[in-house]
C-alpha positions, 0 to 999 in steps of 0.5 A: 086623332092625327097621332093614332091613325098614322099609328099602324102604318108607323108600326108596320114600317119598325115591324119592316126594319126589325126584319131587315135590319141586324139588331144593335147590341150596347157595349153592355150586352155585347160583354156578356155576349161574349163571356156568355158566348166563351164559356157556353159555345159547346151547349146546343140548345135544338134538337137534330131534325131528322128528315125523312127518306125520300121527300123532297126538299124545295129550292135545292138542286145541284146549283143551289144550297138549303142555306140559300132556300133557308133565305128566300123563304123569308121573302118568298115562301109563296114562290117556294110552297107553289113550287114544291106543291106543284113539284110533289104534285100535292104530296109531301115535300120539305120547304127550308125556312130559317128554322129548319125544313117544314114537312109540307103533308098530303091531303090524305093526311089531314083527317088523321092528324087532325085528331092525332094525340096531343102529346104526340102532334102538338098544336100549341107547340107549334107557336113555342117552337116554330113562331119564336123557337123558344121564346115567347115575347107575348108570355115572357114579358107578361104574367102567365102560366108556363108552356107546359101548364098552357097545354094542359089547361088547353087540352085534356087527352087532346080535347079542350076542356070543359067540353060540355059548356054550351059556350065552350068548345075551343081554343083561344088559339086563332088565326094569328097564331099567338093566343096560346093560353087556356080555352074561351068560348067559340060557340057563343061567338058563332050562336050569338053573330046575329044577335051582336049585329045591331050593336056592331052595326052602331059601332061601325057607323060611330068608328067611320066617322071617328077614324074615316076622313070626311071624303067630300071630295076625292080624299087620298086614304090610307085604307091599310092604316085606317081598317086596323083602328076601325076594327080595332073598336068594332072587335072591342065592341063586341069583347066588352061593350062600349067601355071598351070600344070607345076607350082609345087608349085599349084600342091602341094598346091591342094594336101594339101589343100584336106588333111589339109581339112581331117585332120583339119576336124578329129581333129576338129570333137573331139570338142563339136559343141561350141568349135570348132570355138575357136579349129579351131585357134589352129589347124594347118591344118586349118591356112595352108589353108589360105596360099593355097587361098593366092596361088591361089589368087597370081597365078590365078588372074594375069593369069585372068587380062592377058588373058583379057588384050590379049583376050585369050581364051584357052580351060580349065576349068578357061576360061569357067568359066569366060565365064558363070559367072553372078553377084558376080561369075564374081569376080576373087578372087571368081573364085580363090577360086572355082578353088583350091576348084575343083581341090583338089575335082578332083586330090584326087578322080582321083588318087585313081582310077588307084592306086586300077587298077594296084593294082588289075593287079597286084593281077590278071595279066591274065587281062593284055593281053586282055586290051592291045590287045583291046588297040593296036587295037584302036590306030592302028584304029585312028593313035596311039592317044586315041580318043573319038572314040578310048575310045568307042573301047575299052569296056573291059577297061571300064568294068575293070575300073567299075568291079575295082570301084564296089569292092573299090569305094572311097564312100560307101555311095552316094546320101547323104542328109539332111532331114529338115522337116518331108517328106513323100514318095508317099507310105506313109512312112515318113523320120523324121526331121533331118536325114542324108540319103543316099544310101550303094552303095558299098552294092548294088554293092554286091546285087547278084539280080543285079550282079550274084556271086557279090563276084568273080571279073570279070574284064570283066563282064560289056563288056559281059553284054553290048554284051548280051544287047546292049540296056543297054549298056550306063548303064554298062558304068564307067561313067554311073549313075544309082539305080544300079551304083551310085559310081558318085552319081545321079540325078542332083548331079552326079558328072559333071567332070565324063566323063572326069575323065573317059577318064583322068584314062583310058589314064593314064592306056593306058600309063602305059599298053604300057610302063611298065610291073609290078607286087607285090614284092615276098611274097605281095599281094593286099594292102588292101583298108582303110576304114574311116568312108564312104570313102574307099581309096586305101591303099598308103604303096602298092609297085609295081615293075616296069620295062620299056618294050623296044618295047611298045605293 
């Protein structure tokens, strides 16, 4: 158990030196570097970006280069995207990363392009192209269709198919944005949170007292390293039932698919666009892969043949997408490959969430008492379980989850797209060919015209905003997907898992309010956020002290 807990907290450090450090070549490879390098130099493989006249490009004046902008974007692109936000005074700006110059676009333009043609403003593309520019770590390594096959089973005249199926809707597209395969079911994630939540809340109970140290006395916890295996078994519980949830080696393997994926995907990035296929069979991370779709072929597909021998239908993830399959979707090894796919997408992007909420606890423990009045209340209210109607009485948690998610959410930029064609806005304005898109979302989270005193964090602000105006309410929901609130993304992109990850962090902090009192060691404060590039990620050498309370709330 030792050797798995400590297992994300050793990954992320790899992920760390993967991004710092320059990549090590063998003699081998560094020969045909160079023969490959002699005889192909003239080739270019990336299109020439167009900028568009007159927007403004962040972090370059008349003392500093793109080149240099292009660098501190790695590090600091939430410096950089607050900066041109407030510069273009929310309108459209250009920000340098290393991949070219990102066209930040206005909230006037998010209700167009939202339903813009897919062959036009691409959403799949935006993970070839922008997240690893050509090269798929999490596809190449593993049996899929090819991209352009991806888009077509994704999207059928820019709408995903098999619209009509009560259960299907969207896109295994989620927040991590690497699920780039064919659709899964959205609505019975949303329509069945309620139903899942006896069994999440078991699953929850055995996870804490299997990966939880015992915290008799003030325990030193690793709180970043510990969330991601505990939400690793709660995600599994619901994608396939305890078979899953308790097999520690699945477990593990969905949390190190995402991270080989990461670190494979910055290592691979330092290659010319050329080479990369030829780097990929001399990169660790990326071999990994092959044997985690080994895994979930070995596990899955015999679960699959059983329960249709049986009849089985258990109510997860697997079952419904059994049920709504049409054509080559039906093949088990393809539902194989698109479970470990949106698990690993779920377990990383849940786990960050309650890391910065008991991080931020613990920077403000005045939070504390008011959330577990509210939830002492709501148990009493519906027999000491959290249900559906227990989570809607419980409005400050929700606004504590959204307050935390507007100063550390997991992207800094959401909506991504890529524009293939000159496209032109019903004001005229026109996108040049070949740009990555997007919107700074943690930067009109900081917009004072939205939010008054955007810097003061006020954990309650979203409870107050629903009591003055009952009519937005839905709209300052964590869950809520709006211009003002895109951290799930929107439009028919939105992250389809959100109501359920919602329900999923807030019964896991429901928990840890209960049973546990907690706070910094003396002398730390609040472990920072990591920036990498448009990810903003809670920082995993956090230490908290923890120490079981004897009589719950």
């Amino acid at each position: 158990m030792a050797e798995s807990q400590s297992l994300t907290a050793a990954l992320y450090q790899q992920a760390q030196k993967a991004i710092d450090q320059p990549f090590s070549l063998t003699p081998a490879l560094i020969a045909v570097v160079f023969l490959l390098v002699s005889t192909s130099a003239f080739q270019s493989y990336s299109k020439r970006q167009r900028l568009a006249p007159g927007i403004p490009i962040i972090g370059v004046d008349k003392n500093g280069s793109v080149k240099e902008a292009r660098k501190r974007f790695i590090p600091d692109a939430r410096g950089l995207l607050r900066e041109g936000y407030e510069m273009a005074k929310g309108g459209l700006f250009y920000v340098p990363s290393p991949l070219g110059e990102r066209l930040m676009i206005h909230p006037k333009y998010i209700e167009e392009l939202k339903s813009a043609p897919i062959d036009k403003v691409d959403f799949v593309a935006t993970f070839q192209e922008v997240r690893l520019r050509g090269h798929n770590c999490v596809e190449a390594a593993g049996p899929n269709t090819e991209p352009t096959d991806v888009r077509g089973k994704v999207h059928n005249n820019g709408q995903p198919l098999h619209a009509t199926s009560p259960c299907r809707q969207s896109t295994s597209q989620s927040a991590s944005g690497w699920v780039g395969s064919k659709p899964v079911s959205s609505h019975c994630l949303t329509d069945s949170a309620g139903d899942l939540m006896p069994a999440i809340e078991e699953e929850i109970l055995d996870s804490f007292a299997d990966v939880w140290p015992q915290c008799d006395d003030w325990t030193e916890v690793m709180v970043a390293d510990r969330f991601v295996q505990l939400v690793g078994r709660v995600s599994s519980r619901m994608f396939g039932g305890t078979a899953l949830s308790q097999h520690k080696e699945w477990v593990n393997a969905t949390i190190t698919f995402a991270t080989d994926g990461f670190i494979g995907a910055q290592k691979i990035k330092k290659f010319p666009h050329f080479l990369r296929p030829i780097a990929a069979k001399f990169i660790p991370e990326i071999a990994k892969i092959k044997n985690h779709y080994k895994l979930a072929h070995d596990l899955l597909i015999p679960m699959l043949k059983e329960r249709k021998r049986t009849g089985e239908k258990p109510m997860d993830l697997l079952q419904w997408m059994v049920e709504n399959a049409k054509g080559d979707e039906t093949d088990e090894q393809f539902i194989a490959d698109i479970q470990l796919k949106v698990s690993f997408a779920a377990i990383h992007t849940s786990a960050a969430a309650p890391t910065q909420l008991i991080y931020d606890l613990c920077a403000m423990p005045e939070i504390i008492a008011p959330l577990r009045e509210e939830l002492k209340q709501a148990l009493e209210k519906n027999d000491g379980h959290l249900t559906k109607q227990a989570f809607n009485q419980m409005p400050k948690m929700d606004s504590f989850l959204k307050e935390s998610q507007r100063f550390n959410p997991l992207l800094l930029i959401t909506m991504e797209r890529m524009v293939h064609v000159d496209y032109q806005m019903s004001d005229g304005f026109i996108i040049p060919a070949h740009t990555s898109i997007g919107v700074p979302t943690q930067a009109v989270s900081m917009d004072p015209n939205i939010y008054p005193d955007p810097d003061r964090y006020d954990a309650f602000r979203f409870a107050k905003l629903r009591e003055i105006d009952p009519e937005r309410a839905g709209k300052m929901q964590y869950a809520s997907s709006n211009p003002q609130s895109m951290s799930f993304g929107f439009g028919r992109h939105a992250c389809p898992g959100r109501f359920f990850a919602s329900n999923e962090i807030k019964a896991i902090m429901a928990h840890v309010l209960i049973h546990y009192d907690f706070k910094f060691p003396e002398g730390q404060e609040r472990p920072p956020s990591i920036g990498v590039e448009t990810q903003f990620l809670p920082n995993h050498e956090g230490k908290v002290l923890m120490k079981k309370r004897p009589h719950g709330l």
